[in-house]
N, CA, C and O of each residue as an XYZ file, in Angstrom:
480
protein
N       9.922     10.484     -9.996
C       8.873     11.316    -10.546
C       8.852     12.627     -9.775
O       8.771     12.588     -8.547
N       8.924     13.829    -10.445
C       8.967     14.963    -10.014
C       7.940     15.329    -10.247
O       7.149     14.759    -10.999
N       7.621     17.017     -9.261
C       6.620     17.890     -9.994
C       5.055     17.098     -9.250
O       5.250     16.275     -8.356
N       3.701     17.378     -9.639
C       2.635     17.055     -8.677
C       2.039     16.535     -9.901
O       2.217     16.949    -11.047
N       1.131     15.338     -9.408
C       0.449     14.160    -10.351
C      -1.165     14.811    -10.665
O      -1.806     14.817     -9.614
N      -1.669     15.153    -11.409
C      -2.947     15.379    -12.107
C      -3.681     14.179    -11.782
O      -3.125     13.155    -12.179
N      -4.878     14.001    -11.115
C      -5.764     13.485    -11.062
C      -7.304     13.980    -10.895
O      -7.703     14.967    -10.276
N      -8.074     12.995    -11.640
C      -9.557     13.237    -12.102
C      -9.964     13.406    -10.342
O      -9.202     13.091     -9.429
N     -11.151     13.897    -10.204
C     -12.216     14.579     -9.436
C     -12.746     12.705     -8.699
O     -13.182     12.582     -7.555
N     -12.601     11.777     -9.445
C     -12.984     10.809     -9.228
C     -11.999      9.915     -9.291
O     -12.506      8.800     -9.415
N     -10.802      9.862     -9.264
C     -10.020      9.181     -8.744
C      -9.638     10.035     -7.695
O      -9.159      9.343     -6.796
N      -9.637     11.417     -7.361
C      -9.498     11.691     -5.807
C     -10.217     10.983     -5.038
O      -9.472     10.261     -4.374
N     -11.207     10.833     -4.807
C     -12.420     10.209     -4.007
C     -11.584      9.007     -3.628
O     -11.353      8.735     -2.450
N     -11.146      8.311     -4.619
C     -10.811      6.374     -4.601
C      -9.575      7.026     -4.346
O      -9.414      6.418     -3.288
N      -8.608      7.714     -4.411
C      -7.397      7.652     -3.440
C      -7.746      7.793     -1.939
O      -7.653      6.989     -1.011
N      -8.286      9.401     -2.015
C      -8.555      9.168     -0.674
C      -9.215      8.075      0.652
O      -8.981      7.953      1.854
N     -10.222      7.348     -0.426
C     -10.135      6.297      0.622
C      -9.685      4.896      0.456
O     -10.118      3.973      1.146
N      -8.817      4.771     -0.466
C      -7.383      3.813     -0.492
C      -6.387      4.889      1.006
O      -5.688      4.207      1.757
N      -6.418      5.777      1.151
C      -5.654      6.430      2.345
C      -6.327      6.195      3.581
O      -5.675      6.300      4.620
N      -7.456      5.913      3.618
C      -7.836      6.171      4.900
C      -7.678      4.192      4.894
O      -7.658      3.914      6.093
N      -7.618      3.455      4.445
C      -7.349      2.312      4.577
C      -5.734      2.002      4.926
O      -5.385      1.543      6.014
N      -4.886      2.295      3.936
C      -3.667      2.243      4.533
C      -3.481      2.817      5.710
O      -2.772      2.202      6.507
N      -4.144      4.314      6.182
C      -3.788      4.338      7.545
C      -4.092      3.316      8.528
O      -3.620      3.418      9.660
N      -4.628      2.611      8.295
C      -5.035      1.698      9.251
C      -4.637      0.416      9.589
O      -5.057     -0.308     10.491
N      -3.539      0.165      8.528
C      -2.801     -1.270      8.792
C      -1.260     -0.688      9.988
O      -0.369      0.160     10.045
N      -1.961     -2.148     10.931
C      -0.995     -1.570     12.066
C       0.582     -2.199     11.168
O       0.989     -2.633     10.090
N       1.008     -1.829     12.600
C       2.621     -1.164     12.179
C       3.099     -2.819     12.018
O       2.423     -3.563     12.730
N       4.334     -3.622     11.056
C       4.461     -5.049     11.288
C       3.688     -5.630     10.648
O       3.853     -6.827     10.415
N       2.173     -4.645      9.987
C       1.634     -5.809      9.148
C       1.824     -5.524      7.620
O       2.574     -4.596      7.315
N       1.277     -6.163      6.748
C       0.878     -5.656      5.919
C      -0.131     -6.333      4.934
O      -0.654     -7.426      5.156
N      -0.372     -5.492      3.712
C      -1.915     -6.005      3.103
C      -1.752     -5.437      1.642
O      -1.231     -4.325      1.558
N      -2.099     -6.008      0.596
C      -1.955     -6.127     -0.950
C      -2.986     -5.127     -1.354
O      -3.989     -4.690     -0.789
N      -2.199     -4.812     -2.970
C      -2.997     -4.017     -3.392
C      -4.936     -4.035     -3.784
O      -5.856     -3.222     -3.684
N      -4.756     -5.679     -4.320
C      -6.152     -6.180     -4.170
C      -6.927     -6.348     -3.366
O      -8.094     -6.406     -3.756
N      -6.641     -6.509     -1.824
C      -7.557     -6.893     -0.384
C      -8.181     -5.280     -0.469
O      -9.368     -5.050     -0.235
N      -7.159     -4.168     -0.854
C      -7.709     -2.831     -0.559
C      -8.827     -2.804     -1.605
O      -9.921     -2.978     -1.067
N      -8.878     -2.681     -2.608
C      -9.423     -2.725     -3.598
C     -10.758     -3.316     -3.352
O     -11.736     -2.576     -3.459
N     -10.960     -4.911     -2.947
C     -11.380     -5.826     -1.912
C     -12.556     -5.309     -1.198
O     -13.754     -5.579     -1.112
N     -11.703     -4.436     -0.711
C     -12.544     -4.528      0.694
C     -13.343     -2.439      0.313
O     -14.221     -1.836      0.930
N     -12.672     -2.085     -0.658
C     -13.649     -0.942     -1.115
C     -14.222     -1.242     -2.280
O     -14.600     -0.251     -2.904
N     -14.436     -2.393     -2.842
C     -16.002     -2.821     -3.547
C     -15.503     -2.689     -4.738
O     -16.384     -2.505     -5.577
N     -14.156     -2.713     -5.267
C     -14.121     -2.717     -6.817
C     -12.683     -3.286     -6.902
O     -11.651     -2.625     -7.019
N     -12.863     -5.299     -6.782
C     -11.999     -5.891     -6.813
C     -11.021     -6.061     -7.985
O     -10.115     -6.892     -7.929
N     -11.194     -5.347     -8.936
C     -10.812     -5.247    -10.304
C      -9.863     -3.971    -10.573
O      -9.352     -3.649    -11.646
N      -9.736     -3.184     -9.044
C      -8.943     -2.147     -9.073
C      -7.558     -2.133     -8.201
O      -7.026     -1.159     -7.667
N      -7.117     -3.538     -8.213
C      -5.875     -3.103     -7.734
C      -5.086     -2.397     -7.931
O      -4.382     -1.870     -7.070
N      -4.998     -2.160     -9.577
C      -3.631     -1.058    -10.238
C      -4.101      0.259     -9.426
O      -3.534      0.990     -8.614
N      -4.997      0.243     -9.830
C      -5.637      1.588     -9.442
C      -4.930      2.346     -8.027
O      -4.413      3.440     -7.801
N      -5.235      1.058     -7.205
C      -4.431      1.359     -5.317
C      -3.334      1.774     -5.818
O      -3.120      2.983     -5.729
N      -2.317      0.906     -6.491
C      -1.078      1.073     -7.087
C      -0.515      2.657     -6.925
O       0.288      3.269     -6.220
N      -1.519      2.945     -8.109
C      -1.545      4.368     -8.685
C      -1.873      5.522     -7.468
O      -1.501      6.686     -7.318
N      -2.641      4.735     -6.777
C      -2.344      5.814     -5.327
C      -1.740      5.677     -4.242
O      -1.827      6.518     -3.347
N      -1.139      4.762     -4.163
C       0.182      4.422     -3.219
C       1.092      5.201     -4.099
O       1.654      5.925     -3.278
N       1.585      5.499     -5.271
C       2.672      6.085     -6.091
C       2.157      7.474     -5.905
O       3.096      8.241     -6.119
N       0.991      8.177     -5.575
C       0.497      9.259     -5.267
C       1.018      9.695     -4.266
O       1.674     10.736     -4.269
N       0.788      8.870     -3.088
C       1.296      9.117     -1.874
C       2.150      9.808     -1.147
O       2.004     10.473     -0.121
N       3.305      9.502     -1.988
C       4.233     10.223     -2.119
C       4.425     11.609     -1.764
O       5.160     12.091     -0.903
N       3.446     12.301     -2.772
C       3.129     13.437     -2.955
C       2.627     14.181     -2.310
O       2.411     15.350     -2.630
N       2.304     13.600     -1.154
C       0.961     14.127     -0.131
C       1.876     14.753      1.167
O       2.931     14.272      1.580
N       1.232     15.866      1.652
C       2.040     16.415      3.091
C       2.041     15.322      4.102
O       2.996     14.949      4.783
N       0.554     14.766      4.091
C       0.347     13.992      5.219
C       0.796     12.295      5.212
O       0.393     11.556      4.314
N       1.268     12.030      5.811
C       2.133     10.446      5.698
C       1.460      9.686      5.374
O       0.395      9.695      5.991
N       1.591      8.682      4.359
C       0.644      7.209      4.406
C       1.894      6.352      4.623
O       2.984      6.881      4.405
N       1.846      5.188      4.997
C       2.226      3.885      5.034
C       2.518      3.169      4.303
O       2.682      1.968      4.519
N       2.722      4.016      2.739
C       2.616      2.922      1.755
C       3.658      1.648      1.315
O       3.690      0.783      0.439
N       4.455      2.058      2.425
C       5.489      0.470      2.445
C       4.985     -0.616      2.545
O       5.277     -1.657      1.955
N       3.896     -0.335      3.597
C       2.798     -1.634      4.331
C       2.011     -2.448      3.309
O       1.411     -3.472      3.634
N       2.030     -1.893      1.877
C       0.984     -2.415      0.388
C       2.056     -2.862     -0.291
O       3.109     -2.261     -0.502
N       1.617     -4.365     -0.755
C       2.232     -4.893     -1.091
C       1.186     -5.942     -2.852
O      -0.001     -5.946     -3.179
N       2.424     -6.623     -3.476
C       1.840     -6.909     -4.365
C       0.903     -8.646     -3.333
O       1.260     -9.013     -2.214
N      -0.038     -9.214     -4.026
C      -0.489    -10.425     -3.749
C       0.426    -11.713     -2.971
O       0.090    -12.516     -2.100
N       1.662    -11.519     -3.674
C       2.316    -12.701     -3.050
C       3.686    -12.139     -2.294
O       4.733    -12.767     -2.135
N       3.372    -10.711     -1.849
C       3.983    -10.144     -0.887
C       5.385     -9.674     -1.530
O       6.329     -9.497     -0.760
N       5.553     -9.470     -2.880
C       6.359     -9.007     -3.311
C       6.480     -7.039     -2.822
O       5.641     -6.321     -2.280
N       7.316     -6.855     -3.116
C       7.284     -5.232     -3.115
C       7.720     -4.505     -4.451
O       8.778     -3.946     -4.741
N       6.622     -4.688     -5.125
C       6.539     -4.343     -6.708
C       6.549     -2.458     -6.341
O       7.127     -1.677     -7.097
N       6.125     -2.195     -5.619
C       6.255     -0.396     -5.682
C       7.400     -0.064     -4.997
O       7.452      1.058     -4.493
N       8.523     -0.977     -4.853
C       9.652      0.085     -4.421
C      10.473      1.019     -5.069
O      11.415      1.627     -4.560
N      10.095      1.093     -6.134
C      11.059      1.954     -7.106
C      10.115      3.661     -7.241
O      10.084      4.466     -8.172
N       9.661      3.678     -6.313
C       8.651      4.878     -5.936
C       9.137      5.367     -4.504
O       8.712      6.460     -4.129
N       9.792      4.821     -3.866
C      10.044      5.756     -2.519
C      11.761      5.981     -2.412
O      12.598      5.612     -1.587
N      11.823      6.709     -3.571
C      13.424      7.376     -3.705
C      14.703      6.050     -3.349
O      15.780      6.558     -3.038
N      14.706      5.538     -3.352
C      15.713      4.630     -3.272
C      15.428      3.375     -3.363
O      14.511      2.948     -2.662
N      16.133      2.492     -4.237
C      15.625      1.083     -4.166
C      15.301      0.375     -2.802
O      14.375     -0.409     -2.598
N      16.352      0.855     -1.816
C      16.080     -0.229     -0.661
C      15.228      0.542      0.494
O      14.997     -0.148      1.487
N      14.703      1.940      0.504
C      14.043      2.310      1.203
C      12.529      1.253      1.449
O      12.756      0.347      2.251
N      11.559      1.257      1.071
C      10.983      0.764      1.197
C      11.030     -0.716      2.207
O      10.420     -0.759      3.276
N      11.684     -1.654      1.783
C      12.707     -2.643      2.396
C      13.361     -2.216      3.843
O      13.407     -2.956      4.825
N      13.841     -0.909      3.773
C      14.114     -1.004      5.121
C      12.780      0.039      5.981
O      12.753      0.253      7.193
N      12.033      0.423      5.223
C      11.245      0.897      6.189
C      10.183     -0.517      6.731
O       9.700     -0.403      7.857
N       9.931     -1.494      6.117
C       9.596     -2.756      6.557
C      10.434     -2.999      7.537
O      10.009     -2.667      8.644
N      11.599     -3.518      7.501
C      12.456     -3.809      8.593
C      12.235     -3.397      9.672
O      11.923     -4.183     10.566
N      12.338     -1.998      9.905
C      12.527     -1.427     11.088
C      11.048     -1.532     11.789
O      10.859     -1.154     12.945
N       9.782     -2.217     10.764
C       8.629     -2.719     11.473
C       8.714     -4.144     12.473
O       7.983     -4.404     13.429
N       9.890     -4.997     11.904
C      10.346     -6.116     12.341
C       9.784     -6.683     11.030
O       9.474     -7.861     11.210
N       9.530     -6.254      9.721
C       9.408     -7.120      8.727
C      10.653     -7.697      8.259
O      11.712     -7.073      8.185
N      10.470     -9.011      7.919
C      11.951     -9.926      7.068
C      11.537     -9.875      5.686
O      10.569    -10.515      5.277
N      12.455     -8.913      4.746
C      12.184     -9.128      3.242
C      13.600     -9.714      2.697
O      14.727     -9.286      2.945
N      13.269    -10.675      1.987
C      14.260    -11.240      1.114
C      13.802    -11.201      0.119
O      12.612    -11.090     -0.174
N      14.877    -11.307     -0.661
C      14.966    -10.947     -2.292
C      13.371    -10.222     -2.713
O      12.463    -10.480     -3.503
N      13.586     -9.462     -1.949
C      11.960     -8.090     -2.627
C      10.568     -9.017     -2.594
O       9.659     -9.031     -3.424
N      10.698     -9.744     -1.428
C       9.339    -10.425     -0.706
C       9.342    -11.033      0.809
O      10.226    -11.629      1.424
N       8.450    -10.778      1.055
C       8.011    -10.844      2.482
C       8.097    -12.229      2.784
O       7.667    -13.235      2.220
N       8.909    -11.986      4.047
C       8.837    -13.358      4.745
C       7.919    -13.569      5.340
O       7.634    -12.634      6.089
N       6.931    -14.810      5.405
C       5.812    -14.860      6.352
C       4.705    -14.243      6.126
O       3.842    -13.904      6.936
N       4.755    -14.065      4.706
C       3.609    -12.986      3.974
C       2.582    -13.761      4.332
O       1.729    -13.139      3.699
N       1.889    -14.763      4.924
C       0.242    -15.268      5.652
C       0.458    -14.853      6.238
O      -0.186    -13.817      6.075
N       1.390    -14.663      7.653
C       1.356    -14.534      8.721
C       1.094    -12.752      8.896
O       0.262    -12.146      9.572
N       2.023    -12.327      8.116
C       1.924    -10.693      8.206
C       1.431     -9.867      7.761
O       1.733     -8.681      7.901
N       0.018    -10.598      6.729
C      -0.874    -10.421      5.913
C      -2.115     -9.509      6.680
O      -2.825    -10.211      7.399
N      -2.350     -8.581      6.654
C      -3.623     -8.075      7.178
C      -4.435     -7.880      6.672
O      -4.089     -7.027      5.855
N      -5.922     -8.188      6.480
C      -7.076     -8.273      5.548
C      -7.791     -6.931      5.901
O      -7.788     -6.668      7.103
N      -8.340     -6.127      5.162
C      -9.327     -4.624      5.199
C     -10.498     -5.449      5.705
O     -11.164     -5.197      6.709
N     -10.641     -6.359      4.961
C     -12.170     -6.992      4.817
C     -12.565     -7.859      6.200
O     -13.697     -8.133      6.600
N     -11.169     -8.230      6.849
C     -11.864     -9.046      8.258
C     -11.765     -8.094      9.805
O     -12.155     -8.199     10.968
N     -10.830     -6.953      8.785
C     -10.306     -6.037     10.360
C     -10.987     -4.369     10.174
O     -10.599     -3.388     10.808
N     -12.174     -4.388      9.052
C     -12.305     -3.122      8.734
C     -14.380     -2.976      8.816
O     -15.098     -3.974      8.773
N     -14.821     -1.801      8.911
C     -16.044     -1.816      8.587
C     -16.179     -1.408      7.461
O     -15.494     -0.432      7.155
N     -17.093     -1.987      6.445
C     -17.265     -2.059      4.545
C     -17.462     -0.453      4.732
O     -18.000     -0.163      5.801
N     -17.237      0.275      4.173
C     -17.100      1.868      3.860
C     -18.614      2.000      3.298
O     -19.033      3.089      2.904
C-alpha cells in the first residue's frame, strides 16, 4: 500500500491510543488484536486495531506492530510490513519462535493490556 491512508477525526483518537498501547508491550512479548481492543473498552474492535497496526506503517514514529498478533498467535498482518518474512524475523530477533506464521509459546509470550496496563 502506497501513498498516506485517510482517516476519520475519530478513528485518529482510537489509533492513537491503540499506539500508545503497543508501545508498551515489552520487547519478546506479545499481545492480540482483541486484548488491545480489551483493554480500551470496545471489545468488538479488534479489526479496527488491525486497521491501525496497517496504519502504522505510515507513521514517522515507530510502533511495534510485529508484537500484535491475531488471538491464537497467528501473524495474520504480515503481508503489511513489506516483505512476507519481515515481520517473522523481526519477532525472532526478539527471541520469538514462529513456525508456520504462529507463535510458539503463544501463553507464555502472551502479554495482557488489561493485567499489565492502567484502564485509559
Amino acid at each position: 500500500m502506497t501513498g498516506s491512508i485517510k482517516i476519520s477525526e475519530q478513528h485518529k483518537d482510537f489509533f492513537k491510543q491503540v499506539y500508545q498501547v503497543v508501545k508498551q508491550i515489552p520487547p519478546g512479548r506479545v499481545t492480540s488484536y482483541g486484548a488491545i481492543a480489551r483493554f480500551l473498552g470496545m471489545a468488538r474492535s479488534a479489526r479496527m486495531v488491525g486497521w491501525a497496526m496497517n496504519h502504522s506503517h505510515h507513521l514517522e514514529e515507530p510502533i511495534p506492530a510485529h508484537r500484535v498478533v491475531n488471538r491464537q498467535g497467528l501473524l495474520t498482518g504480515k503481508m503489511h510490513f513489506g516483505s512476507p518474512d519481515r515481520m517473522q524475523r523481526l519477532l525472532e530477533i526478539e527471541g520469538i519462535t514462529v513456525q508456520n506464521d504462529q507463535v510458539r509459546d503463544f501463553e507464555k509470550r502472551f502479554w495482557d493490556p488489561v493485567a499489565n496496563l492502567e484502564i485509559p
